[in-house]
C-alpha positions as CSV (number, residue, x, y, z in Angstrom):
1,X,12.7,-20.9,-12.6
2,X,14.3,-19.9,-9.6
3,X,11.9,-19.2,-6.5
4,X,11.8,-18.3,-2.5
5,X,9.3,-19.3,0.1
6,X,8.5,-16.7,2.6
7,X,6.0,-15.8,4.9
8,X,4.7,-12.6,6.7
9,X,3.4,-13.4,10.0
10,X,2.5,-17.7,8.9
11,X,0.8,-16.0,5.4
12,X,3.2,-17.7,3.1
13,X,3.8,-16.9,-0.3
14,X,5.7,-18.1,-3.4
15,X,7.9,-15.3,-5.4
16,X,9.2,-15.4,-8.6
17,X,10.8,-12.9,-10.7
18,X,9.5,-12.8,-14.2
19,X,10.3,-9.6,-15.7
20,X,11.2,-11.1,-18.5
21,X,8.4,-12.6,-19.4
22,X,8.6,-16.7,-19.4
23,X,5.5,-17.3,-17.8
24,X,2.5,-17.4,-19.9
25,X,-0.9,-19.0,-17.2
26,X,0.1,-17.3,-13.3
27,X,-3.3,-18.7,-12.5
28,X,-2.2,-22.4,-13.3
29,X,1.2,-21.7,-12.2
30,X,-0.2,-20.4,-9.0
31,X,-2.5,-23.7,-8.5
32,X,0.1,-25.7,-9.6
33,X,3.2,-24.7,-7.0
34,X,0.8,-23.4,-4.2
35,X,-0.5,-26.8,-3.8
36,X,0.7,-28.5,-0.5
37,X,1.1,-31.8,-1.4
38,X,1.9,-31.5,-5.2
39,X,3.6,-28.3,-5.3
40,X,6.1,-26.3,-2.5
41,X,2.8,-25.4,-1.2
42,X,1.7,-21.5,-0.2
43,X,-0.8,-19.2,-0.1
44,X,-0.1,-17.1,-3.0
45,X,1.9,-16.6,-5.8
46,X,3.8,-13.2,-6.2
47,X,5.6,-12.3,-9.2
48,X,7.7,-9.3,-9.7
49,X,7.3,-7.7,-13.2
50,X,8.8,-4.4,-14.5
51,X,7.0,-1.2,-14.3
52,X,6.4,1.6,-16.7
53,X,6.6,3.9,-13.8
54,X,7.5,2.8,-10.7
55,X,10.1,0.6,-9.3
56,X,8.8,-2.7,-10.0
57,X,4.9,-3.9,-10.2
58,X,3.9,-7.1,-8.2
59,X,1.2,-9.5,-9.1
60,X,-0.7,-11.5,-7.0
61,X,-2.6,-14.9,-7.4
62,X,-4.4,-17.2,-4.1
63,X,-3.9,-21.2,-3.9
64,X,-6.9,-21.3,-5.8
65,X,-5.8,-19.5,-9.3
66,X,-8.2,-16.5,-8.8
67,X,-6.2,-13.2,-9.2
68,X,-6.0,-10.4,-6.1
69,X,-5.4,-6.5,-6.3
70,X,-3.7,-6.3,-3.5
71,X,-2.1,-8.4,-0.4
72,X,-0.5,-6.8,2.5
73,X,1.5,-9.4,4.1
74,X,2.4,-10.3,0.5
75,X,3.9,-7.3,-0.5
76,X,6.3,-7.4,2.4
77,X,7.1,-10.6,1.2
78,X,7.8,-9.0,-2.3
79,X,9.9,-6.1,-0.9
80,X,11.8,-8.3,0.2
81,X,12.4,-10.7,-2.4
82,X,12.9,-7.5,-4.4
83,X,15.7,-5.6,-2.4
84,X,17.7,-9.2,-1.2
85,X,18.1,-9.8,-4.8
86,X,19.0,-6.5,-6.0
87,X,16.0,-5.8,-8.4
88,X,15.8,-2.7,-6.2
89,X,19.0,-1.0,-4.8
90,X,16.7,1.3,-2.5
91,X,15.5,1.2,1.3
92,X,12.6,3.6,0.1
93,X,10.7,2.4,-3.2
94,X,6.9,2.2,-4.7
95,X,5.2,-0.8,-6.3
96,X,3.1,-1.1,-8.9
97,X,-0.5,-3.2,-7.8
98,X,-3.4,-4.0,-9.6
99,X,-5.3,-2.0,-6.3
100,X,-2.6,1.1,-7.1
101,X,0.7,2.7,-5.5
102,X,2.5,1.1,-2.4
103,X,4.9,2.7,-1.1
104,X,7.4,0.9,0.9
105,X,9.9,1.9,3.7
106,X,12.4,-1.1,4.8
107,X,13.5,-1.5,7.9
108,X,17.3,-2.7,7.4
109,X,19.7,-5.0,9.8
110,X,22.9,-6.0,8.9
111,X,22.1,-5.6,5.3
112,X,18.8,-7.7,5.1
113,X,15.3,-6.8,5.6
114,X,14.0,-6.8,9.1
115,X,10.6,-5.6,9.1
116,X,8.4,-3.8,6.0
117,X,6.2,-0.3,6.2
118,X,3.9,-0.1,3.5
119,X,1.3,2.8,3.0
120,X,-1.7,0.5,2.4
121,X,-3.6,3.3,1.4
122,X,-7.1,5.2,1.8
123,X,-9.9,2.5,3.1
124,X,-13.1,3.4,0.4
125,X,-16.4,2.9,1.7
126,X,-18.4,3.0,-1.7
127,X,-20.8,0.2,-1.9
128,X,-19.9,0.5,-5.4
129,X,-16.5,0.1,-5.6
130,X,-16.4,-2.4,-2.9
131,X,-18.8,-3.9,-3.9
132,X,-21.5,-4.6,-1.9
133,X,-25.7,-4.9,-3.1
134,X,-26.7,-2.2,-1.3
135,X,-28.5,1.5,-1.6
136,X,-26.2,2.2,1.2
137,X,-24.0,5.5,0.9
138,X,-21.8,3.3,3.4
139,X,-21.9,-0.2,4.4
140,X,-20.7,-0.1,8.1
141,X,-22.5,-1.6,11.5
142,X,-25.1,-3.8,9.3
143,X,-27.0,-6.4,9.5
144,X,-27.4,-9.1,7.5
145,X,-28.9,-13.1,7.6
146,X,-26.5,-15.7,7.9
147,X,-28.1,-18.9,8.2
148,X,-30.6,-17.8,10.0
149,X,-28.2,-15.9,12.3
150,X,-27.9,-11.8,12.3
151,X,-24.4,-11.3,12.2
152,X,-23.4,-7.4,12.3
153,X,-20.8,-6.5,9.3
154,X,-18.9,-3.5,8.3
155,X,-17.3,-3.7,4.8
156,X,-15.0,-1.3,2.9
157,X,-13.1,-1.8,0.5
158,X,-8.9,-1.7,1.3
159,X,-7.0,-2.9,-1.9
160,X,-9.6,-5.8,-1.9
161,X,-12.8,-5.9,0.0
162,X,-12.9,-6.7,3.5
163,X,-15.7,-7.4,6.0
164,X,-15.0,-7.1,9.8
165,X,-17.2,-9.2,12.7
166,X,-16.5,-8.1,16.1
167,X,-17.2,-10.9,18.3
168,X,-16.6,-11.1,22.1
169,X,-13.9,-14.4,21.4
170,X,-12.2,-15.7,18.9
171,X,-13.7,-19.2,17.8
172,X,-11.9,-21.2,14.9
173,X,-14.8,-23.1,14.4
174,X,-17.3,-20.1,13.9
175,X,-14.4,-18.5,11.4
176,X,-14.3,-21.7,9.4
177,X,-18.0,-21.9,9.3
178,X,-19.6,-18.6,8.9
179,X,-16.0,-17.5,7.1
180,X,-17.1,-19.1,3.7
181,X,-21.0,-18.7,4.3
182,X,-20.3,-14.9,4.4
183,X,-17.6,-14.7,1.8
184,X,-20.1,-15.8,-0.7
185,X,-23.5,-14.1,0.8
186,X,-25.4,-13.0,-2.3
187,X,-24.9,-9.1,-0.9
188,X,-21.1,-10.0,-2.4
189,X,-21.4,-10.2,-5.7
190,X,-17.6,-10.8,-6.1
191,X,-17.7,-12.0,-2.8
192,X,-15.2,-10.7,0.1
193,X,-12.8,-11.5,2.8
194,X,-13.8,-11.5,6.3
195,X,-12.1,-10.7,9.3
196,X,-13.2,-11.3,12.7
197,X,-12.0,-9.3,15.3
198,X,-12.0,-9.4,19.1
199,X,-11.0,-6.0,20.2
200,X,-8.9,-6.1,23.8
201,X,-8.6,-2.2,24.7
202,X,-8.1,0.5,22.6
203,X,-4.7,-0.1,21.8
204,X,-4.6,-4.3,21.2
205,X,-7.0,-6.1,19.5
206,X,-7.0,-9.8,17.7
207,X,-8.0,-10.5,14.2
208,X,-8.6,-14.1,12.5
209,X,-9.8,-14.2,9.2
210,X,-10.9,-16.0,5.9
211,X,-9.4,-15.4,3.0
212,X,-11.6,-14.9,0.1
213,X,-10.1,-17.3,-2.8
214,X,-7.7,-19.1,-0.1
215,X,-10.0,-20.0,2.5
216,X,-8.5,-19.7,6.8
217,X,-4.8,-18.3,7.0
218,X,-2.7,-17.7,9.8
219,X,-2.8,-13.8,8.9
220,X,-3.7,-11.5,6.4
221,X,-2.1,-7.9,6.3
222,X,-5.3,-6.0,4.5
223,X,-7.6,-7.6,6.6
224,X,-6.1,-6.7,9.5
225,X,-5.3,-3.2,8.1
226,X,-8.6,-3.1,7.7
227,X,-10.0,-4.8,10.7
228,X,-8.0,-1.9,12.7
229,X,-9.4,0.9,10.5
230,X,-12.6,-0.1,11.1
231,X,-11.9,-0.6,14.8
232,X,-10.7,3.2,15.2
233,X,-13.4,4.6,13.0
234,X,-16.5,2.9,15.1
235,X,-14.6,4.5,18.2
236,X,-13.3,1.3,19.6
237,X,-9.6,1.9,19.6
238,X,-6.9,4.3,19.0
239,X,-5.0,5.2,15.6
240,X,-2.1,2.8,16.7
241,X,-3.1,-0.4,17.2
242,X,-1.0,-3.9,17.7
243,X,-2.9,-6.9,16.1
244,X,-2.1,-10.3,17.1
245,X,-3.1,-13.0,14.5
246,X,-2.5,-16.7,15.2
247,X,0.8,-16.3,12.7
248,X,2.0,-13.6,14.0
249,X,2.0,-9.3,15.0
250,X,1.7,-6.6,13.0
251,X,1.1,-2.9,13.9
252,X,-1.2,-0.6,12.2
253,X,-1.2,3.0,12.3
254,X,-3.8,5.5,11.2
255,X,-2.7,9.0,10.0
256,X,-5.5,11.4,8.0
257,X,-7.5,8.0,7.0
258,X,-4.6,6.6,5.8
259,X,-3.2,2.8,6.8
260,X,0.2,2.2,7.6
261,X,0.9,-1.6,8.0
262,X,4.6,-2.4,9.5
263,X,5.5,-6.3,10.3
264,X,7.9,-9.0,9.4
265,X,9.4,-10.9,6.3
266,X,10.6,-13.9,6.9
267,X,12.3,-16.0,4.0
268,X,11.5,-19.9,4.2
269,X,13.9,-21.5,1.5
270,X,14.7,-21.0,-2.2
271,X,14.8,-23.5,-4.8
272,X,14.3,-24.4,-8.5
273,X,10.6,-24.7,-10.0
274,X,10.8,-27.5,-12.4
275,X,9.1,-27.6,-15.4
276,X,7.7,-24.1,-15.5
């Protein structure tokens, strides 16, 4: 089965096009070629499938097996994959997701895709549909105990959940540790991603983050869609906002509570997958 290797902003991704059906486990397929010393090694696994009623549908699936909704550098990744090998003939198009409608807008030079706009969407703050334990009508500036530290959270939910830490630097070591320790605090009951976030002014901030089912990444497009909403709704930036991530940039605008994500695709290599 034929497959590229791309990344958006060091968040690399697998894509396959299986439209037709030839795949029957993504979850073992997605262990299996994600793997970096056994497989091409990746992030994720993307597959473009056809839609009922929309130009295509993408599914996603992290390094570990475990399905996703959503993923925002991924589905720049997809649009990608999708127009450079004609499955869409359109600069303008909307993808089916598991977290509902993106709509995409491709930024084209000399006939390839530059950079990707995707509407990400309306950020939902229901503890419910997030979800998060709580009586909360709205989980944001929070406290909770991790290991025997009070770390503040916000969480919403943004295709998948996200919770943001602002912190006053960026320290790998504290992502890695209190990444996972928060990912899978009992107020998480299907756990969540978390983004840490220094902001710089109100136009700049920096976002690392842990990926819930993938562990640290170089970037993550919903996190830091998310990291920026929640930045501009707690009054500590503007609606436009440039995030730097250790892959990469991305810029994130906010119009009427609704995210717009714009950044790169950048195709690694193609090959065959054997044996699939």
């Amino acid at each position: 089965m034929k497959f590229w290797k791309l990344h958006g902003a060091g968040n690399d991704f697998i894509v396959i096009d299986d439209r037709e059906n030839k795949v029957n486990d993504y979850s073992y397929l997605a262990k299996k070629v994600c793997h970096r010393h056994f497989g091409v090694g990746a992030d994720g696994l993307l597959i473009i499938k056809k839609s009922d009623d929309y130009d295509c549908k993408m599914l996603y699936y992290n390094c570990d097996g475990s399905q996703a909704k959503m993923c925002g550098n991924g589905i720049r990744c997809f649009a990608k994959f999708a127009y450079e090998n004609n499955i869409v003939d359109k600069e303008n198009f909307d993808v089916e997701t598991l977290a509902g409608t993106q709509q995409i807008r491709l930024n084209i030079l000399n006939g390839m895709v530059d950079s990707v706009k995707v509407n990400i969407g309306k950020p939902n703050f229901n503890p419910k549909h997030i979800p998060v334990d709580t009586n909360k009508e709205k989980f944001i500036n929070e406290d909770i105990i991790v290991d025997n530290k009070k770390i503040n959270i916000s969480t919403v939910l943004l295709g998948v959940p996200h919770t943001v830490v602002f912190v006053d630097e960026i320290n790998k070591d504290q992502v890695l540790k209190y990444g996972e320790l928060i990912e899978k605090h009992n107020i998480f009951p299907q756990n969540t991603n978390v983004n840490f976030v220094k902001v710089i002014d109100e136009e700049n901030i920096v976002v690392s983050t842990w990926e819930r089912g993938c562990g640290y990444t170089l970037a993550c497009g919903t996190g830091i869609s998310a990291s920026a909403f929640i930045a501009n709704y707690l009054g500590k930036t503007s609606n436009k906002v440039n995030v730097v991530s250790e892959g990469g940039k991305l810029f994130i605008e906010i119009i009427d509570d609704i995210v717009y994500m714009q950044g790169p695709a950048v195709k690694i290599c193609e090959g065959i997958l054997e044996g699939i």
